[in-house]
C-alpha positions as a Python dict, from the first residue, in 0.01 Angstrom:
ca = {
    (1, 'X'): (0, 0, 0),
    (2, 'X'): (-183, -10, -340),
    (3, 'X'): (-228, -376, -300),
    (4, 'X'): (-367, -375, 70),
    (5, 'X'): (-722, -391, -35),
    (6, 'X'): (-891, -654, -222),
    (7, 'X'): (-1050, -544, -531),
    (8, 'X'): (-1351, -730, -442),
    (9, 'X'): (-1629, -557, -247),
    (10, 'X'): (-1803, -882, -89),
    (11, 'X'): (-1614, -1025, 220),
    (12, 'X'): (-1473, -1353, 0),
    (13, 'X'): (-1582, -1632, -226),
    (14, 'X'): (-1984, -1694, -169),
    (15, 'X'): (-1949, -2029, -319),
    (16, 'X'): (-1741, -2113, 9),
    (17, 'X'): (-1987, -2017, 226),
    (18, 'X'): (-2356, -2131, 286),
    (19, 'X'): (-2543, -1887, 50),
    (20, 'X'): (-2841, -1943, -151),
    (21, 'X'): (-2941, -1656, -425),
    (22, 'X'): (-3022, -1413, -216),
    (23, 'X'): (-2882, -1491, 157),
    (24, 'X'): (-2590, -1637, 328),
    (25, 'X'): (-2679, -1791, 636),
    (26, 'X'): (-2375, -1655, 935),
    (27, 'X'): (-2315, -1612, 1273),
    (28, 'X'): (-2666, -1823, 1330),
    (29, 'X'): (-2883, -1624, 1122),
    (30, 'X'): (-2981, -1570, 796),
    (31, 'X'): (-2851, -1211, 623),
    (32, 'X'): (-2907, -1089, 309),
    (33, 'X'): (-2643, -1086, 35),
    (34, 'X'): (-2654, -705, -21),
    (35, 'X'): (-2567, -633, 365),
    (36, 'X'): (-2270, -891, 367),
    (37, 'X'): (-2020, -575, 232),
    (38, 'X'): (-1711, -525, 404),
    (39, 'X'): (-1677, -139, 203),
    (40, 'X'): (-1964, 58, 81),
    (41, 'X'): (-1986, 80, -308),
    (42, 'X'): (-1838, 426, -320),
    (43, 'X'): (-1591, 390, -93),
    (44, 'X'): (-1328, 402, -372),
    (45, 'X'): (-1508, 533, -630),
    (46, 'X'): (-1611, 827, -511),
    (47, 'X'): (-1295, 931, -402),
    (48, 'X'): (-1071, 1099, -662),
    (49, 'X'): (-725, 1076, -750),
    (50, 'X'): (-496, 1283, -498),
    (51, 'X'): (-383, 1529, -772),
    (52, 'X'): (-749, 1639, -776),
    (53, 'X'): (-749, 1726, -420),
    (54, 'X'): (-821, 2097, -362),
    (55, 'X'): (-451, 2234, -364),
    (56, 'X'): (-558, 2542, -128),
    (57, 'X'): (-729, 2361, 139),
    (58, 'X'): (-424, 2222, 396),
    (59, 'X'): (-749, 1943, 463),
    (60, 'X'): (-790, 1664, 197),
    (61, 'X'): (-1101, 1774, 42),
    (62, 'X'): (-1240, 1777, -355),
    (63, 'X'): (-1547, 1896, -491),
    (64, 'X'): (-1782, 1631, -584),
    (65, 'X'): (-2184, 1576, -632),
    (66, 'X'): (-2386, 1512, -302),
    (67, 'X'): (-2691, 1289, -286),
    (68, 'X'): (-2911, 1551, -475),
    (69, 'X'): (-2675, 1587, -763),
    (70, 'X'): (-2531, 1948, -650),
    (71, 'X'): (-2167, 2035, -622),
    (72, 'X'): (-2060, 2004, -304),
    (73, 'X'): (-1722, 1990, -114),
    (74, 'X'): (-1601, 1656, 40),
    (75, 'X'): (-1356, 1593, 220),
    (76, 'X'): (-1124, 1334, 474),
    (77, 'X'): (-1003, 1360, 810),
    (78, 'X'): (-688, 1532, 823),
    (79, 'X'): (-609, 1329, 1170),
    (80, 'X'): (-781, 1069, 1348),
    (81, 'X'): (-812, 1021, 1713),
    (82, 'X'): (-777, 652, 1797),
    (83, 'X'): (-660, 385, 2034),
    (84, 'X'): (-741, 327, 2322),
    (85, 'X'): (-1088, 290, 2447),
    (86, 'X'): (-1092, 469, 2837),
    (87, 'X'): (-749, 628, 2765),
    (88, 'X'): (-872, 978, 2765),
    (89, 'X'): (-995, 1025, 2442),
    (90, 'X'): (-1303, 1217, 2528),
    (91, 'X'): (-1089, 1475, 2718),
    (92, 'X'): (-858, 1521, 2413),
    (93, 'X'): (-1143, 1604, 2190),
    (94, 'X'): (-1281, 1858, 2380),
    (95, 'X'): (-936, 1994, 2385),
    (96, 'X'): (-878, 2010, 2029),
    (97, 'X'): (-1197, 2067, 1917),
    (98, 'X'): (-1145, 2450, 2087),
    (99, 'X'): (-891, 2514, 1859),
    (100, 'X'): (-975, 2755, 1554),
    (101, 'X'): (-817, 2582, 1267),
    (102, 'X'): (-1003, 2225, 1377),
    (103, 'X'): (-1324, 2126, 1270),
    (104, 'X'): (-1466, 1861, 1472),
    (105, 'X'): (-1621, 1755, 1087),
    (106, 'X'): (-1874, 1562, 1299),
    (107, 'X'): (-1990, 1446, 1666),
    (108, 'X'): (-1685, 1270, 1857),
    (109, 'X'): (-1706, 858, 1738),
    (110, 'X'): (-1834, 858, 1393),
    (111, 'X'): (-1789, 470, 1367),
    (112, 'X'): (-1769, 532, 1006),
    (113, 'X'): (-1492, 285, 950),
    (114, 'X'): (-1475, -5, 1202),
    (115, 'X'): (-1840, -50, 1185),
    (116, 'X'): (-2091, 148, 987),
    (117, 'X'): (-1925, 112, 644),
    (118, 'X'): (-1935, -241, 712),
    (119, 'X'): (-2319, -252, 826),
    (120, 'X'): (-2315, -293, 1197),
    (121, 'X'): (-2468, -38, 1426),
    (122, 'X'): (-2354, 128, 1718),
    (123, 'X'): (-2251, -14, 2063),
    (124, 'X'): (-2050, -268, 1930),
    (125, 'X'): (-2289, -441, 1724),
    (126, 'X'): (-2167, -805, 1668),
    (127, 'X'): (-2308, -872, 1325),
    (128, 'X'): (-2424, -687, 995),
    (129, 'X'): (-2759, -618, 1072),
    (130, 'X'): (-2799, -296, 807),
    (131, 'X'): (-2661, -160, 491),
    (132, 'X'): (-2354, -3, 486),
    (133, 'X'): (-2350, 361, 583),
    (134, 'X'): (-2210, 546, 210),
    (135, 'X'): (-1862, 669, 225),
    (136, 'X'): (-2001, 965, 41),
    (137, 'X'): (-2289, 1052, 323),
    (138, 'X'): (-1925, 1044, 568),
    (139, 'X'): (-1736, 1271, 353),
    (140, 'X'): (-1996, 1535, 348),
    (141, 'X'): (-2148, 1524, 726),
    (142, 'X'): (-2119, 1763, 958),
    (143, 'X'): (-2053, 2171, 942),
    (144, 'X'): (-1711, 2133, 892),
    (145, 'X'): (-1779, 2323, 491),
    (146, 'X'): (-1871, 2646, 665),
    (147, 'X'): (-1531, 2560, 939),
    (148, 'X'): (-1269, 2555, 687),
    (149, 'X'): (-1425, 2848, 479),
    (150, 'X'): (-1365, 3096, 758),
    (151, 'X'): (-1025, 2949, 805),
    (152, 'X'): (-859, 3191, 442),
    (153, 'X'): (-529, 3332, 467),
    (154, 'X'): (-288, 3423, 221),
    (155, 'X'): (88, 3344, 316),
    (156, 'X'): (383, 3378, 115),
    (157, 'X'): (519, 3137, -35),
    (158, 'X'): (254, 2866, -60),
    (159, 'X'): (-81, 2821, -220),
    (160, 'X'): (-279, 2691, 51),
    (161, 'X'): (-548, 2956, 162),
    (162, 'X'): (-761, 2738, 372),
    (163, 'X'): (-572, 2620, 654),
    (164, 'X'): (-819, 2469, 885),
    (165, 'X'): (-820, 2079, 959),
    (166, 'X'): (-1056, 1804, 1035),
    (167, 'X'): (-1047, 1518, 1249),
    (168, 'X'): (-1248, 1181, 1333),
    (169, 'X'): (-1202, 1044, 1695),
    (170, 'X'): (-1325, 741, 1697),
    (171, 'X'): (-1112, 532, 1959),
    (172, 'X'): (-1198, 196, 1825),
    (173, 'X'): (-1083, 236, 1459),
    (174, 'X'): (-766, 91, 1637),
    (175, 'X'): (-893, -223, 1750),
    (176, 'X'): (-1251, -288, 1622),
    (177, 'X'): (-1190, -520, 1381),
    (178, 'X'): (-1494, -723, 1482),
    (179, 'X'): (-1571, -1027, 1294),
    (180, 'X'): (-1293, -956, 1023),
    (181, 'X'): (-1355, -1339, 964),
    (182, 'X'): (-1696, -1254, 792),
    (183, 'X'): (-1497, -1105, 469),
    (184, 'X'): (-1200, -1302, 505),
    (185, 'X'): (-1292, -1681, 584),
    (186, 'X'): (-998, -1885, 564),
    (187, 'X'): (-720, -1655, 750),
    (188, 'X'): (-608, -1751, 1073),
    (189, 'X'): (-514, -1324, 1084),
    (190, 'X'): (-678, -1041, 910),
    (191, 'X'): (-500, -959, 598),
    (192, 'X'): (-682, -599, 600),
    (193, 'X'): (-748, -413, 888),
    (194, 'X'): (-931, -64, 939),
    (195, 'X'): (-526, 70, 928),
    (196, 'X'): (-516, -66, 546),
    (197, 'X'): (-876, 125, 432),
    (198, 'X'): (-758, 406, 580),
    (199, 'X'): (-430, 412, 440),
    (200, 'X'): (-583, 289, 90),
    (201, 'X'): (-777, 648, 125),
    (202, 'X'): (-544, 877, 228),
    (203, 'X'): (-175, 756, 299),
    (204, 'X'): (-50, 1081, 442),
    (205, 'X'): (-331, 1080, 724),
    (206, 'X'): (-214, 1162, 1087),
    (207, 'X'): (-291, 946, 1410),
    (208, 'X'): (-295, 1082, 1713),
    (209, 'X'): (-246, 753, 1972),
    (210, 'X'): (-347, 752, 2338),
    (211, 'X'): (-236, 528, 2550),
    (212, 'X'): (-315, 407, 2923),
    (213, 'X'): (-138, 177, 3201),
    (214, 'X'): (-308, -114, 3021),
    (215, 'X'): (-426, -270, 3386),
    (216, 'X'): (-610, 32, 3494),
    (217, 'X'): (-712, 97, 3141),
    (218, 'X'): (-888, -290, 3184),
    (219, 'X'): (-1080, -169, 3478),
    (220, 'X'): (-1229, 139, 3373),
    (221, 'X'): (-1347, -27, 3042),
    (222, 'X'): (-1508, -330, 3300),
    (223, 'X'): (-1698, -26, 3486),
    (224, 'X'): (-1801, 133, 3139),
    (225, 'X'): (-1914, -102, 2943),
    (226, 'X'): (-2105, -322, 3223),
    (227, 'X'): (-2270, 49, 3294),
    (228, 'X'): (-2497, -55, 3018),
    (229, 'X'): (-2838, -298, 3070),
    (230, 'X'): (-2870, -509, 2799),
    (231, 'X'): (-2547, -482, 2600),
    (232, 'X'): (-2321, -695, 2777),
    (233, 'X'): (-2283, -1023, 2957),
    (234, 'X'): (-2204, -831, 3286),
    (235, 'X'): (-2320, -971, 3616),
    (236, 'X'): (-2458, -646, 3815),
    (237, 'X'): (-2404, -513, 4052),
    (238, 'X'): (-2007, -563, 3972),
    (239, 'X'): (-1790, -629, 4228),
    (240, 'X'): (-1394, -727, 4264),
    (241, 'X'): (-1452, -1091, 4272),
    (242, 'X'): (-1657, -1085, 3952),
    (243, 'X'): (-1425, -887, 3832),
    (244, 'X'): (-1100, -1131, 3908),
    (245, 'X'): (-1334, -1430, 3767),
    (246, 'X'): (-1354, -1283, 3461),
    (247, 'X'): (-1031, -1195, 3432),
    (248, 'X'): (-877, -1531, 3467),
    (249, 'X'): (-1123, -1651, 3246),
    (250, 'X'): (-1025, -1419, 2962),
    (251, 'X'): (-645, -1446, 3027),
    (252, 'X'): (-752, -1855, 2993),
    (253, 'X'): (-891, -1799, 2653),
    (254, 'X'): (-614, -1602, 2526),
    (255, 'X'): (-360, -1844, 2634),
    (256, 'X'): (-509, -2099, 2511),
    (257, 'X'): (-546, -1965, 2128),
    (258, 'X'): (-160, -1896, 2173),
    (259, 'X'): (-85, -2236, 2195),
    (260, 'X'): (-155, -2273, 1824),
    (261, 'X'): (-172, -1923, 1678),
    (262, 'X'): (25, -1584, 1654),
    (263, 'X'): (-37, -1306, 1891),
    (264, 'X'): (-144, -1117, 1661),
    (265, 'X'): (-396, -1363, 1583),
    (266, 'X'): (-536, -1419, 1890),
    (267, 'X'): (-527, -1063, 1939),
    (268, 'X'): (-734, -1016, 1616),
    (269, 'X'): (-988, -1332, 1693),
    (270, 'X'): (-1333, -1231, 1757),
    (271, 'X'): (-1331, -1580, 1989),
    (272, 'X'): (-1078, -1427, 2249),
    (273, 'X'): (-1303, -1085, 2287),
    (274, 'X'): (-1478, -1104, 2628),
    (275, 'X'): (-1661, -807, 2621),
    (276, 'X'): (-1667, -721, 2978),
    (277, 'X'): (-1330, -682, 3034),
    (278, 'X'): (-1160, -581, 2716),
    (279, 'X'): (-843, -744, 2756),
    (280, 'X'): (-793, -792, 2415),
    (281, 'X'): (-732, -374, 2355),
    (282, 'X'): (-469, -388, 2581),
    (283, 'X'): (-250, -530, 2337),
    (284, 'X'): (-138, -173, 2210),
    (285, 'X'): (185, -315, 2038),
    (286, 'X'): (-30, -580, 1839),
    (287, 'X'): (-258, -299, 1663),
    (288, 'X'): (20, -24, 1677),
    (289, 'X'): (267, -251, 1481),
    (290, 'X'): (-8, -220, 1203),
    (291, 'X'): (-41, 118, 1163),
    (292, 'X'): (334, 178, 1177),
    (293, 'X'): (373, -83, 875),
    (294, 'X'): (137, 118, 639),
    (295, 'X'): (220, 494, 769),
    (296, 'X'): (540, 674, 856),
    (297, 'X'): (678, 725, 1206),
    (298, 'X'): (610, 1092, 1171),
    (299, 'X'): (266, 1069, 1098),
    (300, 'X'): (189, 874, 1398),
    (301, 'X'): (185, 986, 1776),
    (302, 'X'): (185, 866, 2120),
    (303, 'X'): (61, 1000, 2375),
    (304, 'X'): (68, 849, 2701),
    (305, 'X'): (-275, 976, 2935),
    (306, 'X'): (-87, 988, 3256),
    (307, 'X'): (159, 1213, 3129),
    (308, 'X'): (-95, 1419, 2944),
    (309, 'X'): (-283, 1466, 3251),
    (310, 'X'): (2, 1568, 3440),
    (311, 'X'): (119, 1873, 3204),
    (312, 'X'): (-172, 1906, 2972),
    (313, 'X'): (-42, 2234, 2838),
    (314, 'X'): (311, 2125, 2733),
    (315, 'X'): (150, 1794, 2609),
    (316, 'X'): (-128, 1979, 2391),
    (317, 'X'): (138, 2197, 2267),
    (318, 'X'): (325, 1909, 2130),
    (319, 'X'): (-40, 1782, 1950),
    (320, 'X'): (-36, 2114, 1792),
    (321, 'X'): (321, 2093, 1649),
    (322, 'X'): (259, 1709, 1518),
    (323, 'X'): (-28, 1821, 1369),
    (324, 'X'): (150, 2148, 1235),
    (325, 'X'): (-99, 2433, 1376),
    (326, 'X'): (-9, 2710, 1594),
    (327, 'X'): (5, 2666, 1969),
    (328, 'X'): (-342, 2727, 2189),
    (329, 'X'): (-256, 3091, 2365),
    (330, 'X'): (-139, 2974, 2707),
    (331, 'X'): (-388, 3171, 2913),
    (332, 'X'): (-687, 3051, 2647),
    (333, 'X'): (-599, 2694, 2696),
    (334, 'X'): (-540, 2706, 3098),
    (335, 'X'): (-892, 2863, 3116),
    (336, 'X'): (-1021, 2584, 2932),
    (337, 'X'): (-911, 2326, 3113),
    (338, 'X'): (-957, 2515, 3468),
    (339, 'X'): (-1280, 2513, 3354),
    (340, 'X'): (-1310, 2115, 3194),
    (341, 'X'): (-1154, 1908, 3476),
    (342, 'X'): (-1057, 1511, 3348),
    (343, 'X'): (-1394, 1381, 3424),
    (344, 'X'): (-1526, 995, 3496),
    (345, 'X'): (-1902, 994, 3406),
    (346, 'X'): (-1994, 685, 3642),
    (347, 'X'): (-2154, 694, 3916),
    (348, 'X'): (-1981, 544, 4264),
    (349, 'X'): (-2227, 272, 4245),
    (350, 'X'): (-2081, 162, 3923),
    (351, 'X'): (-1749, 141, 3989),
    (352, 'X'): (-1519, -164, 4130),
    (353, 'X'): (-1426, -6, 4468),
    (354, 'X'): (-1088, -201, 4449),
    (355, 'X'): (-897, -476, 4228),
    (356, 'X'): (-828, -793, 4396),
    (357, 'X'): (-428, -813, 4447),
    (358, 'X'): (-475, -1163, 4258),
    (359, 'X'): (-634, -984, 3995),
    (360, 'X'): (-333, -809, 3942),
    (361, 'X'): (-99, -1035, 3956),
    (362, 'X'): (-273, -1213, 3679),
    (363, 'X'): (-252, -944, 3454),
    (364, 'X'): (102, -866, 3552),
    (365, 'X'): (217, -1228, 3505),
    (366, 'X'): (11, -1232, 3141),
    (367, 'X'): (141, -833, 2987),
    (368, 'X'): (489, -851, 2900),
    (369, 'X'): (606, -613, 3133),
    (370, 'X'): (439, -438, 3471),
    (371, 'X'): (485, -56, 3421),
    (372, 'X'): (609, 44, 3042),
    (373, 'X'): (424, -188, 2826),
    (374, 'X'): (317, 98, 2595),
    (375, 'X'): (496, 153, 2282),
    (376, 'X'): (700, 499, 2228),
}
């Protein structure tokens, strides 16, 4: 979609908004013109035209200058990791990460697109507090270079020699959006998304999807994120009945913004996201329909984390053939995972010891469906 992303850098018109020469005064505090930048200066720039991609790497990579003016080799994620947030996404990394042709390019959750090119920090951030990270620092980070060097092998018939592959898994890219509004003041839904930047990059990218029973996929996010002092609005210690009150509450919001707007919208709004329990990323179909509009069915791939826990060699096997590598060696990959049970990192204490029967029906009564809501 050549026409996905605005040619303008700056999130909309500043006349339109409270600005004086320097500042533009949002979300209750003053921030400075040069942070309010919804892609990094060189997000497009730098990049060159696909024909000058490196023809023997398999990886979309080009030679470029790095911050100290020396040639140096850049490159893209071959696949990305996203969707959903306490879906197993951890568990898949460390998976793939073993295999010899992928480079994890990076540490798991770059952030790179749904929040650091766009100025907010980590740990969902709910502002732009910095400047955007450079698209050209992302391109080059990480020991990936010295990965996809030792990955040379001649094979008949084609002219790529380097067939090693990077990925970015970064969960959130699929629905951290957050405070789209800030560039796009006006729209009732986000005309660009982190699906269209991406696409706008590198349209023949690969997504690897996982998905969760979006219920018990609501809970464990409740237990993670109120794990943290000082982040979010969670009353500790947590319990099932603070748990069920917040529930209804955030089922109340998003009901209400339905009465006058799309799902998609409401799904999109940053005044339906209650942190704590993170109802709003259960709404797989809403952020899935986007990708499939800008990418090919075959380029994208669901994976359900039940299933993959149940036969996690015949479902890694099937990664492997989306993302065209050769299969893990069976005894290789059974050792590793012997070894690398599916883990939870809380602790008992911070975990709901049950969900209120109410609380489910709730959530029941609000998802479309009870037991195959996820999209195939």
């Amino acid at each position: 979609m050549e026409d996905a992303i605005p040619e303008q850098e700056t999130f909309g018109d500043l006349k339109k908004m409270n600005c004086d020469d320097t500042c533009c005064y949002l979300n209750g505090r003053n921030v400075s013109k040069d942070i309010i930048i919804e892609n990094p200066k060189d997000m497009f720039t730098f990049l060159p035209p696909k024909e000058d991609f490196i023809k023997e790497f398999k990886n979309p990579c080009w030679k470029g200058k790095d911050a100290l003016d020396r040639d140096n080799l850049f490159c893209l994620p071959y696949f990305f990791i996203i969707g959903f947030t306490k879906c197993g996404t951890t568990d898949l990394f460390a998976i793939l990460k073993r295999h010899i042709l992928i480079s994890s390019r990076s540490s798991k959750e770059t952030h790179f697109f749904d929040r650091r090119r766009k100025g907010r920090g980590s740990r969902m951030q709910r502002g732009p507090y910095n400047l955007p990270r450079s698209f050209r620092f992302y391109a080059n980070r990480g020991t990936y270079r010295e990965d996809l060097m030792r990955t040379y092998k001649e094979i008949e018939g084609t002219n790529v020699l380097f067939h090693g592959i990077t990925m970015d898994a970064t969960p959130s890219y699929v629905w951290d959006n957050e405070f789209w509004e800030t560039f796009h003041p006006g729209y009732k839904e986000p005309p660009v998304t982190n699906a269209d930047t991406i696409a706008k990059l590198n349209p023949k990218t690969k997504f690897i999807f996982s998905l969760r029973d979006p219920i018990n996929r609501m809970r464990s996010a409740y237990q993670f994120f109120c794990s943290f002092t000082g982040i979010y609005a969670c009353d500790r210690p947590i319990t099932p009945e603070k748990y069920h009150n917040l529930v209804v509450d955030a089922v109340e919001i998003f009901n209400t913004c339905l009465k006058n707007n799309t799902v998609r919208a409401c799904t999109y709004s940053t005044e339906t996201h209650q942190l704590a329990t993170h109802l709003y990323a259960s709404m797989y179909h809403v952020y899935i329909a986007d990708y499939m509009k800008l990418f090919p069915r075959d380029q994208l791939y669901v994976l359900q984390m039940e299933e993959h826990i149940s036969d996690p060699i015949t479902s890694t096997n099937k990664l492997c053939d989306f993302l065209e590598i050769q299969r893990f060696p069976e005894d290789t990959l059974r050792s590793f995972l012997d070894k690398h049970k599916t883990r939870n990192q809380l602790n008992e204490d911070k975990r709901i010891p049950y969900v209120l029967p109410q609380t489910t029906k709730v959530l029941e009564e609000f998802f479309p469906q009870t037991s195959s809501r996820c999209v195939g």
